[in-house]
C-alpha positions as CSV (number, residue, x, y, z in Angstrom):
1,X,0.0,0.0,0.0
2,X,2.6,2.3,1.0
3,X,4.1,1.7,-2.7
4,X,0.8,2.3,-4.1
5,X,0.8,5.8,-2.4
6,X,4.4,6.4,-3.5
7,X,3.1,5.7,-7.3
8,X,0.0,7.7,-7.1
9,X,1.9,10.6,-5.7
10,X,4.3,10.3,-8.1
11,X,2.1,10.4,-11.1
12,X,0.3,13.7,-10.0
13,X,3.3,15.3,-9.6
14,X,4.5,14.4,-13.3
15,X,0.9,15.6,-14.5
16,X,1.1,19.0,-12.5
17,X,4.7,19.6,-14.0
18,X,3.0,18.2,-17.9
19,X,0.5,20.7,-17.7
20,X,2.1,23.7,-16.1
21,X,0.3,22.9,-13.1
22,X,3.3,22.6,-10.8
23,X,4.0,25.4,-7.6
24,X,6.2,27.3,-10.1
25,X,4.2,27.4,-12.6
26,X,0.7,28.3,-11.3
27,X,1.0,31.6,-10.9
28,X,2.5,31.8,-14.1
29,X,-0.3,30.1,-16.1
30,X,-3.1,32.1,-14.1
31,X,-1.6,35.7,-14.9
32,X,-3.8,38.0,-15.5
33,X,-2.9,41.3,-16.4
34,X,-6.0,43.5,-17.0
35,X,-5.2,46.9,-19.0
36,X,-6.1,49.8,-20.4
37,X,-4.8,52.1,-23.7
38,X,-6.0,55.3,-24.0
39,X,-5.2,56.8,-27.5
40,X,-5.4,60.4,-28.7
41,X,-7.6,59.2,-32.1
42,X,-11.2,58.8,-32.8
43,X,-12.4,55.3,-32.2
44,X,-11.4,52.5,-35.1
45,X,-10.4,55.5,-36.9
46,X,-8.4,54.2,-40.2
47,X,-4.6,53.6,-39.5
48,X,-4.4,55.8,-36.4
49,X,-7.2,53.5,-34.5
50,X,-7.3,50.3,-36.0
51,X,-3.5,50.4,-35.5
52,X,-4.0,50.9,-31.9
53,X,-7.0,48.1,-31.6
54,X,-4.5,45.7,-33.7
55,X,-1.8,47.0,-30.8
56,X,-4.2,45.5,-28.4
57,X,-5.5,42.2,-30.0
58,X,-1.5,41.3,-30.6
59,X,-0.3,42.0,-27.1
60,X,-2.7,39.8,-26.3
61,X,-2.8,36.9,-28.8
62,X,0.8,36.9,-28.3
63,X,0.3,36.7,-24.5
64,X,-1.7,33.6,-24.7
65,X,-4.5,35.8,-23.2
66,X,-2.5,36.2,-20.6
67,X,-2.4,40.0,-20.9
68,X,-5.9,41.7,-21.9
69,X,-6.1,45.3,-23.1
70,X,-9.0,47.5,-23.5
71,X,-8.9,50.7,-26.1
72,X,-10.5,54.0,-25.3
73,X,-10.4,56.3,-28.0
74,X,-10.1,60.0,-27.8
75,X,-12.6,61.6,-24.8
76,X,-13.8,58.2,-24.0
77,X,-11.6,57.9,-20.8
78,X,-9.0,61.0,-21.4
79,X,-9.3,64.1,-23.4
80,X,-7.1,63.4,-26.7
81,X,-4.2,65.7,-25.1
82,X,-4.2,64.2,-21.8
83,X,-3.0,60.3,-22.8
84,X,1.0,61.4,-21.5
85,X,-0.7,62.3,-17.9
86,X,-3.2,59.6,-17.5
87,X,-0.3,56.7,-18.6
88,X,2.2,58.4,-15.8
89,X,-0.9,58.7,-12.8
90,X,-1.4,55.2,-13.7
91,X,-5.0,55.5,-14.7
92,X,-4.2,53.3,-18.1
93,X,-1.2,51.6,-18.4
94,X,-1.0,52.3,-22.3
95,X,-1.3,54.9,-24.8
96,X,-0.9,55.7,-28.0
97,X,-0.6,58.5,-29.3
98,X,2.9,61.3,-31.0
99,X,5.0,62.7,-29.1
100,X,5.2,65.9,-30.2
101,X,1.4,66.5,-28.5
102,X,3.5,66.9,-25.0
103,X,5.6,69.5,-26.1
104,X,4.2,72.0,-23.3
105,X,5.4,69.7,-21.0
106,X,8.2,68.2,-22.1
107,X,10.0,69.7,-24.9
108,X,12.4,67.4,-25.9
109,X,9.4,65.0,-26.6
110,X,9.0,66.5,-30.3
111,X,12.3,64.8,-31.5
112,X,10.6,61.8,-31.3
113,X,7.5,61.9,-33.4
114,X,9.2,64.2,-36.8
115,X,11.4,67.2,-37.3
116,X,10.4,70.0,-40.1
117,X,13.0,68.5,-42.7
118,X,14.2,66.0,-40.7
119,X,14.2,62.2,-40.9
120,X,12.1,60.0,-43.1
121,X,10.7,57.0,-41.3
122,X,13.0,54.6,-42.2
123,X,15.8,56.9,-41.2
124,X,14.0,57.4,-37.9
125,X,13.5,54.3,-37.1
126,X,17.6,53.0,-37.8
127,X,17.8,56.0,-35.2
128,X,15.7,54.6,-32.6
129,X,16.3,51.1,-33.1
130,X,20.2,51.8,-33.9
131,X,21.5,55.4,-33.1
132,X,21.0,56.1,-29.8
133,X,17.6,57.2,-29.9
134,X,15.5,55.1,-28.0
135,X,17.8,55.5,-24.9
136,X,17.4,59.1,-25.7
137,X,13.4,58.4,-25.7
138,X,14.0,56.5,-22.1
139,X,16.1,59.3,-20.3
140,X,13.7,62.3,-21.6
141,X,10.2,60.1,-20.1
142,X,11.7,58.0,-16.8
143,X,11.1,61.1,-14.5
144,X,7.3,60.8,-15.5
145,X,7.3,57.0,-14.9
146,X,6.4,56.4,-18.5
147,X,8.2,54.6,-21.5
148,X,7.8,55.5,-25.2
149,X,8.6,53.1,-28.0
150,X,7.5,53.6,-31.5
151,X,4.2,52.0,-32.4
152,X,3.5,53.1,-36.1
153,X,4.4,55.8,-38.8
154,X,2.6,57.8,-41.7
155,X,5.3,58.3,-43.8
156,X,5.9,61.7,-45.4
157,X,2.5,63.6,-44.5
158,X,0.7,66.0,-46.8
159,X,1.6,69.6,-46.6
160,X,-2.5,70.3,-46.0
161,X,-6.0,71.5,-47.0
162,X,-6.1,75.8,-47.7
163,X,-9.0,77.4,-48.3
164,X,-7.3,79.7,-50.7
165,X,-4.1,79.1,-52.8
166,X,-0.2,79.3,-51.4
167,X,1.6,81.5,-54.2
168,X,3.6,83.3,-52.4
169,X,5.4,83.8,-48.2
170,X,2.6,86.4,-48.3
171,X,-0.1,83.7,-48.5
172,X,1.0,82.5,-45.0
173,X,0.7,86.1,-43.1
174,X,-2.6,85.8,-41.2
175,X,-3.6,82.1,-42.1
176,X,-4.8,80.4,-39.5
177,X,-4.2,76.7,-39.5
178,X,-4.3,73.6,-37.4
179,X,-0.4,72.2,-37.3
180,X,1.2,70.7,-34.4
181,X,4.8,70.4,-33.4
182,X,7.5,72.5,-34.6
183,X,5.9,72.9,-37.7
184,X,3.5,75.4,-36.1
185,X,6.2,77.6,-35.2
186,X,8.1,77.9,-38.1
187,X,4.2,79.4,-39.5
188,X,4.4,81.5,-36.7
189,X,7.7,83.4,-37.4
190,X,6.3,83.6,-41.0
191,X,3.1,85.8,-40.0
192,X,0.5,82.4,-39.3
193,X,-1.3,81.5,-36.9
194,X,-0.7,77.8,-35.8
195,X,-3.7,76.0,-34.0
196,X,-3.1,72.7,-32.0
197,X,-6.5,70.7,-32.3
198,X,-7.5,66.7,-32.0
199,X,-8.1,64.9,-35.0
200,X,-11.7,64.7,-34.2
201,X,-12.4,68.2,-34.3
202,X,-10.7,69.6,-37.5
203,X,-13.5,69.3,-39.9
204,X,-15.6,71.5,-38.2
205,X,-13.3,73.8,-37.8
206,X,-12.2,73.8,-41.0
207,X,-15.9,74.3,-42.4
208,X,-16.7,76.7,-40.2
209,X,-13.7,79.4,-40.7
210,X,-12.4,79.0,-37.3
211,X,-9.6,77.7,-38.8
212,X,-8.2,78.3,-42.6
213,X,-6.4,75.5,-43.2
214,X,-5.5,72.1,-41.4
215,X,-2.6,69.4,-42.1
216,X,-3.9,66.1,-41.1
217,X,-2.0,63.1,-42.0
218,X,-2.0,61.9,-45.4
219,X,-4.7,61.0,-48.0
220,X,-5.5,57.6,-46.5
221,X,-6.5,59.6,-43.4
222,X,-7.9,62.6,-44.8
223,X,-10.1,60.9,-47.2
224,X,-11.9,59.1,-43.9
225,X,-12.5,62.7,-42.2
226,X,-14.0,64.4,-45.2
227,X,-11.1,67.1,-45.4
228,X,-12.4,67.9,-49.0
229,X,-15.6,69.0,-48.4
230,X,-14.1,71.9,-46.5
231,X,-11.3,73.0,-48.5
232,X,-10.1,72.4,-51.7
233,X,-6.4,73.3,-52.1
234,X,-4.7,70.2,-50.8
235,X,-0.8,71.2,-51.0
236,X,2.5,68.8,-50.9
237,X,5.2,67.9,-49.7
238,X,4.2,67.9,-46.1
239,X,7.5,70.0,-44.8
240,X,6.4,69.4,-41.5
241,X,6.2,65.9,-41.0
242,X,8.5,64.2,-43.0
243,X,8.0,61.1,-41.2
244,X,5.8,60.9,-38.4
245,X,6.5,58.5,-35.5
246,X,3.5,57.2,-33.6
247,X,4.4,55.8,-30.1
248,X,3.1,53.5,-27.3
249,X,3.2,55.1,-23.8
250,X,3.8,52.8,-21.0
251,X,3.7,53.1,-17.3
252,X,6.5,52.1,-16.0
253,X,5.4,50.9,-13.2
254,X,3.0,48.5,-14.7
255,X,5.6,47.3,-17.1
256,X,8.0,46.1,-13.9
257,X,5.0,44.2,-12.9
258,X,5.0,41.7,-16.0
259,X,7.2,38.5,-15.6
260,X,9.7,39.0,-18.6
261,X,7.9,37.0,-21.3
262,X,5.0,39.8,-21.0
263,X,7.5,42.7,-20.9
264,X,9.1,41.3,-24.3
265,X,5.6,40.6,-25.9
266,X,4.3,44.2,-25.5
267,X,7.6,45.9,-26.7
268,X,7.6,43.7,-29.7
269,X,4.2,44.0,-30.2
270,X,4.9,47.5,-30.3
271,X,7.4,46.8,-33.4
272,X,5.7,44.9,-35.0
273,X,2.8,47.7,-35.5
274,X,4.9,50.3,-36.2
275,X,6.8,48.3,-39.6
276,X,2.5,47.2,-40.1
277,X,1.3,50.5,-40.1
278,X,3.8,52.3,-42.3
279,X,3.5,49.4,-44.5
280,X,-0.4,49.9,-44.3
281,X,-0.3,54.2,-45.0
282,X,2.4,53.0,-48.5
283,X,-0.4,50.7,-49.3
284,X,-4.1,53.1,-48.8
285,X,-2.6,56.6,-50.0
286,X,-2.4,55.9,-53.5
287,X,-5.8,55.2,-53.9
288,X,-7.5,57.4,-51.4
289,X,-5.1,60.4,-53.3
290,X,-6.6,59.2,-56.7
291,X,-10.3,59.1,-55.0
292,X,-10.1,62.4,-53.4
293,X,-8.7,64.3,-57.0
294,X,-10.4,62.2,-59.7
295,X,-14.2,61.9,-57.4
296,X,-13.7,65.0,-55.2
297,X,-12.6,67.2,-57.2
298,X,-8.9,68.2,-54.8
299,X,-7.1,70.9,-56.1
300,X,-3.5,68.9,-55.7
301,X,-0.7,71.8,-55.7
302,X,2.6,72.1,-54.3
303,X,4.5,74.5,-52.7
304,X,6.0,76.9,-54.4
305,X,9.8,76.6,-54.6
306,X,10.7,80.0,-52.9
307,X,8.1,79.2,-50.0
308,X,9.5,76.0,-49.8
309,X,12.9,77.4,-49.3
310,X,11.8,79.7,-46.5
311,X,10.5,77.1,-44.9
312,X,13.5,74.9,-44.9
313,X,15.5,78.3,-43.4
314,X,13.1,79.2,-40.5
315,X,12.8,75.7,-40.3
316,X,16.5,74.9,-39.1
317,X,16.1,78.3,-37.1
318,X,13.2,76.8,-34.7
319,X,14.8,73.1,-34.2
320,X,17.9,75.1,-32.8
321,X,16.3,77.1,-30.7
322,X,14.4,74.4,-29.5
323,X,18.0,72.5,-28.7
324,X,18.5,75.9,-26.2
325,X,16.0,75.2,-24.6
326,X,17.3,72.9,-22.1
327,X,20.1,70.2,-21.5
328,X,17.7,67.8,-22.3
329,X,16.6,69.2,-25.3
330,X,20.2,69.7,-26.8
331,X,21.3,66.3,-25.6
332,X,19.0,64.7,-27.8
333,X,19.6,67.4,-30.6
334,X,23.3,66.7,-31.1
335,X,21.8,63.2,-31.5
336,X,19.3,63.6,-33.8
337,X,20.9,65.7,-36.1
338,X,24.3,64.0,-35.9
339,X,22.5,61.0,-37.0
340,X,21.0,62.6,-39.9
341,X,23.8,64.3,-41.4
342,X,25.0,60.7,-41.3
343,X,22.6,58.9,-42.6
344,X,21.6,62.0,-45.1
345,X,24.1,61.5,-47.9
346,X,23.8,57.3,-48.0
347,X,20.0,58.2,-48.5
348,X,20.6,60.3,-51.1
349,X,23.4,58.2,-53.2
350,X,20.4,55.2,-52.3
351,X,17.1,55.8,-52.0
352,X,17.1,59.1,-53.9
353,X,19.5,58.6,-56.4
354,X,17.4,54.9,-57.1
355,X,14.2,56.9,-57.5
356,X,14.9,59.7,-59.6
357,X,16.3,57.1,-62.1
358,X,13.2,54.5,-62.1
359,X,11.2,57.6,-62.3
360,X,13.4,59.7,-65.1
361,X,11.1,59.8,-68.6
C-alpha cells in the first residue's frame, strides 16, 4: 500500500509539471494582467485607431491571453491631449498617441514623433532602433514613470487643406491653420497663426472658418475625415512631418510588474505595429489620393519653390532654438541631427539617387 501511495503521488506530480500545473508554474499560467490604452484618435479611426485596436489584439494573442487590453479612443476615458498624464498617474497603463502633443510639458518629446525636414521613417526608425535614440526616448520620459517606444508611422505627410491658394510667403501672413509640433512655429515666425486641435475636431473647424487650413496626415487619413468638403487646395510635400512617429506610452510601473515574457511581448508587439502601419499608409494613400482628386474634385498643388525654401531656413532656425531650450533638449539634438547628417548623404546616393532614375522619362 505504501508503494501504491508512492506511485499515485508520483504520477500527479509528473501531471502537474506536464501541464504547467506545478507550484512554479501556477502563478504563471493564471496571470492576468488586465489593462487599459487610452489613444489620442477617434475610435477604429483608419490607420491611427485600427492600429492601436491591432496593438491591443496582438499583445494579447501573443500573451496567450495572458495580458488583456481594452482601447479608449479620444474623450472616451481622457481628453485626446491628456493620454502622457493619465499613462504616468497610472490610470491606463497604455497609450498611444505622437509625441510631439507633449511638447508644453516636455519639450524634448518632439524629436521623437518628426522634425520639419528632418528624418524620413525609415531613417528614424535605424535612429531609434540603432542610433542612440531610444535610450534618448527613455532618459527624456523616466522622470514621469512612462516609456515610449514607436508603435506606427505615416510616412511623409501632406503639406494640408487651404482654403485659398499658397503663391507666395505672403499667403501664410494671417492664415490660420491647425499644425502641431515645430511645424507650427516655423508658420508663426512667418506671419500664421498655428492652431493645435484633435483629430476629431478639424472638420468642423475647417468648415466653419475657425480655422483656414489644417494638415492632417495623409490622403488615407484625410479621405476618412471628409477634409475635401471643407477646403479644396490640398498642398504637398508635407514639410512638417516628414516622417511621423506614432508611439506606445507605458507606465513604467505596470511594465515592472510583468514577468519577462510579457515585458518582451508588449515591446515587440509595439514593433511589429509600427513596420504594419507604415506598411499599411504606403499601401491606402495611393488610392485614397486618386479618390479624393479624380471623385472629389482636390485641387493637388505644391509648394511653391521659394516658400519651400523659407521654410526649410526658418525651419532649421526653430529646431535650434528648440536645442537651447534645455540640457535635455540639446542632448538629444546633437543626437538627432548628428544621425542625420549621417545617414543623409547614403540616402541620397540610395534611395534618392534609385528613384529619380526609375522615375526619369
Amino acid at each position: 500500500m505504501r508503494r501504491r501511495d508512492f506511485l499515485k503521488r508520483a504520477g500527479a506530480g509528473s501531471l502537474a509539471v506536464g501541464t504547467g500545473l506545478a507550484a512554479g508554474g501556477v502563478a504563471q499560467a493564471k496571470a492576468d494582467f488586465r489593462w487599459k490604452m487610452v489613444t489620442a484618435w477617434p475610435k477604429n479611426f483608419p490607420g491611427l485607431g485600427t492600429g492601436a485596436e491591432n496593438l491591443a489584439r496582438l499583445i494579447g494573442e501573443l500573451s496567450g491571453g495572458r495580458i488583456r487590453v481594452k482601447v479608449y479612443g479620444a474623450n472616451e476615458l481622457v481628453p485626446a491631449f491628456e493620454v502622457f498624464d493619465a499613462v504616468s498617474r497610472g490610470t491606463a497603463e497604455l497609450g498611444h498617441a505622437a509625441a510631439y502633443y507633449w511638447k508644453g510639458k516636455v519639450p524634448a518629446a518632439q524629436f521623437f514623433t518628426t522634425m520639419p525636414f528632418g528624418m524620413t521613417a525609415q531613417e528614424f526608425n535605424a535612429w531609434i532602433y540603432h542610433g542612440g535614440g531610444q535610450a534618448l526616448w527613455d532618459e527624456v520620459y523616466e522622470p514621469f514613470g512612462v516609456r515610449g517606444v514607436p508603435a506606427g508611422n505615416t510616412g511623409v505627410q501632406m503639406g494640408g487643406w487651404f482654403n485659398r491658394e499658397i503663391n507666395s510667403l505672403a499667403d501664410l501672413k494671417g492664415l490660420k491653420m491647425r499644425i502641431p509640433g515645430l511645424g507650427g512655429e516655423v508658420l508663426r515666425r512667418l506671419g500664421g497663426t498655428p492652431v493645435n486641435l484633435p483629430g476629431g475636431e478639424l472638420f468642423t473647424a475647417l468648415q466653419s472658418g475657425a480655422i483656414d487650413a489644417t494638415e492632417w496626415v495623409a490622403p488615407y487619413n484625410d479621405l476618412a475625415f471628409g477634409l475635401y468638403k471643407a477646403a479644396k487646395y490640398y498642398y504637398y510635400p508635407g514639410f512638417h512631418e516628414p516622417g511621423s512617429g506614432l508611439e506606445l506610452l507605458i507606465n513604467r510601473k505596470a511594465l515592472g510588474q510583468l514577468p519577462g515574457d510579457l515585458q518582451a511581448v508588449v515591446l515587440n508587439a509595439a514593433k511589429v505595429v509600427n513596420l504594419d502601419l507604415l506598411a499599411e499608409y504606403t499601401a491606402r494613400n495611393p488610392d485614397a489620393l486618386r479618390q479624393l482628386v479624380d471623385e472629389h474634385g482636390a485641387q493637388l498643388r505644391k509648394f511653391p519653390d521659394d516658400v519651400l525654401a523659407q521654410l526649410r531656413t526658418v525651419s532649421a532656425q526653430v529646431v535650434a532654438e528648440l536645442a537651447d531650450q534645455d540640457a535635455v533638449s540639446g542632448k538629444v539634438y546633437r543626437s538627432y541631427h548628428d544621425f542625420l547628417t549621417r545617414v543623409r548623404a547614403y540616402t541620397d546616393l540610395s534611395e534618392l539617387a534609385y528613384v529619380q532614375a526609375r522615375d526619369a522619362s
